[in-house]
N, C-alpha and C positions, 0 to 999 in steps of 0.2 A: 487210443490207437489199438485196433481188437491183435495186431499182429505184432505187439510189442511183446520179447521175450526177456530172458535174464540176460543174454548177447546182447542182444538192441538195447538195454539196458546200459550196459556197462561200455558199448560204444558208447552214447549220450553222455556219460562222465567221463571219458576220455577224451572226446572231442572239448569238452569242458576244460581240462586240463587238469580232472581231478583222475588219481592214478588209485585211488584207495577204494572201498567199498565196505558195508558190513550186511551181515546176512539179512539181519532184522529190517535194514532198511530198504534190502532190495522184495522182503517180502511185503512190507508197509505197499510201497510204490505200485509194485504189480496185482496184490490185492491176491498173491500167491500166497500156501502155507513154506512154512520153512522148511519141511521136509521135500518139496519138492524143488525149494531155492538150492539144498543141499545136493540134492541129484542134478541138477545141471551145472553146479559150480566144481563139483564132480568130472563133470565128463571135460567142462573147460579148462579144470586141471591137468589132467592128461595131455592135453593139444601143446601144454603149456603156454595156454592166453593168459592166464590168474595163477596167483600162489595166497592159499590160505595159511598165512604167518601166526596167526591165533587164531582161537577156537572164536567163530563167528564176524573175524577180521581177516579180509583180501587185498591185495596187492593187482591191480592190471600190469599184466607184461607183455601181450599181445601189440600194445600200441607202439612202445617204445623201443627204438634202435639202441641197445649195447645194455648197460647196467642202469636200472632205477635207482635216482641216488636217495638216499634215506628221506634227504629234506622232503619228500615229496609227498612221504606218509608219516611222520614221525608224531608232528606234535597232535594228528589226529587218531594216530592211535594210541600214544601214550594216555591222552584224554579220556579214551575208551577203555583203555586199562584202570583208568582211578588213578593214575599214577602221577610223580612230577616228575622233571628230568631236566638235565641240561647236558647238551653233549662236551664231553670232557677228554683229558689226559693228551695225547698228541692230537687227536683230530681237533683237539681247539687250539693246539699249538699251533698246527700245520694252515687254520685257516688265519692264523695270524702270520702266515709264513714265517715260522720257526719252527721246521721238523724238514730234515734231509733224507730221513728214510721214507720208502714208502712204507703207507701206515695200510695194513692189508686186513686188519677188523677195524669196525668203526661204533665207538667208545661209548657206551652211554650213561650217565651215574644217575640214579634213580631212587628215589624214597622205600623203595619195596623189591622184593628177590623177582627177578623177571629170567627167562631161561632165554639162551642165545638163539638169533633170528639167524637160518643160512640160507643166503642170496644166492643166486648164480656164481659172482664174482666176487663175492663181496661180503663177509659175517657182520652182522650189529652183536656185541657183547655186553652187559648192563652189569655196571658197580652197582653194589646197594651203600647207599649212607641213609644214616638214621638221624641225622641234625639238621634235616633241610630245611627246618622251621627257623636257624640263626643264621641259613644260608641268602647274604645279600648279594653274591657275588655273581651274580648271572646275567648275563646280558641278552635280548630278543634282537637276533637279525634276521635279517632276508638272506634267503639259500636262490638255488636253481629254482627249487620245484615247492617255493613257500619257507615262512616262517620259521624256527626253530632256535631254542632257548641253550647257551652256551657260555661257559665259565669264564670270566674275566684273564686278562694277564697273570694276575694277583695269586687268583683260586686255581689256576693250570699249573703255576709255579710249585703251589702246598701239594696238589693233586699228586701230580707226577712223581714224586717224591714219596706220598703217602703209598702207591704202588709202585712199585720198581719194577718188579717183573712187566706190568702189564704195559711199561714205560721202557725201555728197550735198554732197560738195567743202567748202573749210573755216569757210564762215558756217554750216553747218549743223552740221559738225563743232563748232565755237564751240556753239551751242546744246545741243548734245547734251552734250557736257560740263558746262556750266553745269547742268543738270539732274541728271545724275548724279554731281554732288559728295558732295549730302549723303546717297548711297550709298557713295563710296569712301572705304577709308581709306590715307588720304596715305602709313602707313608702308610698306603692302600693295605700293602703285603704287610708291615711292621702292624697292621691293628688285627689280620688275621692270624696272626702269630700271638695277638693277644688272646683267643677264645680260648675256652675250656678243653672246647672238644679237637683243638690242633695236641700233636702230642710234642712233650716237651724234645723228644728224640728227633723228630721231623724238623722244627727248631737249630737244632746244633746239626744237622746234617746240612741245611739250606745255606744254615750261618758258614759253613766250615765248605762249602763248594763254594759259594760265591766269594769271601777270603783269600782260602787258600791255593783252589784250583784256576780259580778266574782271575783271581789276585782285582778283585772289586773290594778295596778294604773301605773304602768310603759308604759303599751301600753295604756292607757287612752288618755298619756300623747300628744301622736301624735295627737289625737280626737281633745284632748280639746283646742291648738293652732288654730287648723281650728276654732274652732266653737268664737275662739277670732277673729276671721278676719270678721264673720257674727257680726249681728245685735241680738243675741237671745233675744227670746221672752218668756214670761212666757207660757209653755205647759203641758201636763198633759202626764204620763208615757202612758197611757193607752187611745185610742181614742175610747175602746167599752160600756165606762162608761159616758157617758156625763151627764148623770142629778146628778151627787155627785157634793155636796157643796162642793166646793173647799177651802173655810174658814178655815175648821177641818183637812184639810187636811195636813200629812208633806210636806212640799218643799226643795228641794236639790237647794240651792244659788248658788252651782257651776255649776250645772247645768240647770238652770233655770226650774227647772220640779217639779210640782205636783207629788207626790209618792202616787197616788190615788188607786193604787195595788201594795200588794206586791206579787215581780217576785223571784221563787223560780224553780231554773234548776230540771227536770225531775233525 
């Protein structure tokens, strides 16, 4: 087609229902160099048709009414990064409906430091973990706009937990669990409380919300064996309190935890 341009291009995968692009392939395609794929993906930025989210990695926005939802581009350009991923922390709560807030970044945990993506509506923010190689915990569904690889009940449980902050700290933590109970199964959670790389602290924090706050003494129960197999150590409920005298404080001896806040579900 002598009148096919990088537009007419990017139409033909939209029409497709592919929303992504990469530079290199729109030069393959058109038999263009890359410096002039660069100058009209350029000026198509501007119009705001495309948003170049990585260096040599595009987004079409032109085609779609309201916000493109991640699923659409995610596991193909995570692919293009080198990277692994599975989306985590509330947004894999929330797609298991167990999350009451809304979740206004969307989560991603990754093998390697990625810097944050900003959408229109919408931030993608990326954990890095470095154990992805013991990680089983991931499951591939179907999204709106394709595929994309996302952490069990089990691993959302440890996750959330493992960042607090990034988890809407732990009364909501508290909620979020309470809701995705009667998704996990306890023996699932009790073997990932068995790895190396869970820390023992994470452990008696899980053990001692699901106990004490949830008052779940029966699935505690799975916790609290594991945390017999560690070494625990005296820790504090709450890691965003550090200058409180620990002295006056209650301590749970079953759980070896400072009760420096009380955690009250949403």
């Amino acid at each position: 087609m002598k009148d096919r341009t990088v537009t007419t291009y990017l139409d033909e995968l939209a029409l497709k229902g592919q929303y992504y692009f990469t530079l290199a392939e729109i030069s393959k395609e058109l038999s263009i160099k890359q410096s002039s794929v660069s100058v009209a993906l350029s000026r198509l930025a501007k119009k705001n048709k495309i948003q170049m989210i990585r260096k040599g990695f595009g987004i079409i926005t032109g085609h779609t009414s309201g916000v493109l939802h991640p699923s659409y581009f995610l596991s193909s350009m995570m692919k293009y990064l080198g990277a692994r991923y599975y989306v985590g922390l509330l947004n894999a709560a929330a797609y298991r409906g167990a999350s009451h807030q809304a979740v206004m970044n969307y989560t991603v945990v990754a093998d390697k430091m990625i810097k944050p993506i900003s959408l229109s509506a919408m931030n993608i923010e990326f954990v890095t973990k470095n154990n992805f190689d013991e990680i089983e915990e991931i499951e591939k569904v179907g999204g709106i706009g394709g595929y994309f690889y996302i952490s069990t009940p089990e691993l959302t449980a440890i996750d959330i937990l493992s960042f607090p902050k990034r988890s809407g700290h732990l009364n909501n933590i508290a909620t979020v669990l309470e809701d995705l109970l009667d998704e996990i199964d306890m023996e699932k959670l009790a073997d990932i409380c068995s790895k190396k790389s869970v820390p023992t602290s994470i452990i008696q924090r899980l053990g001692y919300i699901l106990d004490v706050v949830l008052g779940e003494k029966e699935k505690a129960k799975y916790i609290f064996e594991k945390m017999k197999d560690r070494r625990p150590y005296k820790v504090s409920l709450s890691t965003s309190k550090k200058n409180c005298e620990l002295s006056s404080v209650p301590f749970s001896e079953k759980w070896m935890i400072y009760e420096n806040v009380v955690v009250e579900p949403d």
